[in-house]
C-alpha positions as CSV (number, residue, x, y, z in Angstrom):
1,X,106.5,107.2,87.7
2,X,106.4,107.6,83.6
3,X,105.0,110.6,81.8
4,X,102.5,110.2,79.4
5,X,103.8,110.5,76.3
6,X,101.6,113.2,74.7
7,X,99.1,115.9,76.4
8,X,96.2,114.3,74.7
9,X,97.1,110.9,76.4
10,X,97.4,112.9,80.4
11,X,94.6,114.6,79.5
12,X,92.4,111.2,79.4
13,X,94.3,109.6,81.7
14,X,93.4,112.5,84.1
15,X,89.6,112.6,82.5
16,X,89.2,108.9,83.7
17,X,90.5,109.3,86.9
18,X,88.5,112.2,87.8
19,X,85.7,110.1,86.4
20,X,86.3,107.2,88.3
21,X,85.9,109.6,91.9
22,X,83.5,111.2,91.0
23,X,81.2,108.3,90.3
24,X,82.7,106.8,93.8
25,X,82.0,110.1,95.9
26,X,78.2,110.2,94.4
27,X,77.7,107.0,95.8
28,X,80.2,105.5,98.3
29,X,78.1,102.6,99.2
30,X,78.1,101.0,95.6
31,X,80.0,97.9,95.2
32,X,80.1,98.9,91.1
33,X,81.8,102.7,92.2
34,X,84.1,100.7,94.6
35,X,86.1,98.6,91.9
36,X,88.2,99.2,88.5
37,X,87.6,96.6,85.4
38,X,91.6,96.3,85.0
39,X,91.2,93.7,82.3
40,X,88.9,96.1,80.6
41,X,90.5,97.6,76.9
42,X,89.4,101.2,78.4
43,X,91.6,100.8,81.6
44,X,94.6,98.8,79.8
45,X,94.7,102.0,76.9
46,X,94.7,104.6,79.5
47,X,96.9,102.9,82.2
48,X,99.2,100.7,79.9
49,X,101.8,104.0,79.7
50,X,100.7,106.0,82.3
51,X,101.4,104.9,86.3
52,X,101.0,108.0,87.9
53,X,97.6,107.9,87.0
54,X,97.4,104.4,88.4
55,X,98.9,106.1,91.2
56,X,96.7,108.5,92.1
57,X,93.5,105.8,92.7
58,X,96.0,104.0,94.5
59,X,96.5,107.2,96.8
60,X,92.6,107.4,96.7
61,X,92.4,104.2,98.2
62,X,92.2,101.8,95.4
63,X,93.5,98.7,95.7
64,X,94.5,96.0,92.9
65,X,93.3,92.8,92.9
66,X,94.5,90.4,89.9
67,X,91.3,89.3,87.7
């Protein structure tokens, strides 16, 4: 796994995550809370650098699927 390079980048890395459950655990039947937009500019900023955050929705039960 690689470290994100300053605090401010784990610090939204982390902020996304924890975003990203949260919206799935308020409403585990929703398709939209049960999928990432990889090919989204948000996901590729915070993710590009920063695999253990990847990581972690993978250990959340995320899985990738190529666009």
């Amino acid at each position: 796994m690689t470290e994100s390079n300053t605090k401010q980048e784990a610090t939204k890395s982390l902020n996304t995550v924890a975003m990203i459950l949260s919206n799935f655990l308020k409403d585990p039947n929703s398709d939209r809370n049960k999928k990432v937009n990889t090919s989204g500019a948000r996901f590729s900023e915070i993710f590009r650098n920063n695999s253990a955050a990847g990581e972690l929705l993978k250990l959340a039960g995320f899985q990738y699927q190529h666009p």
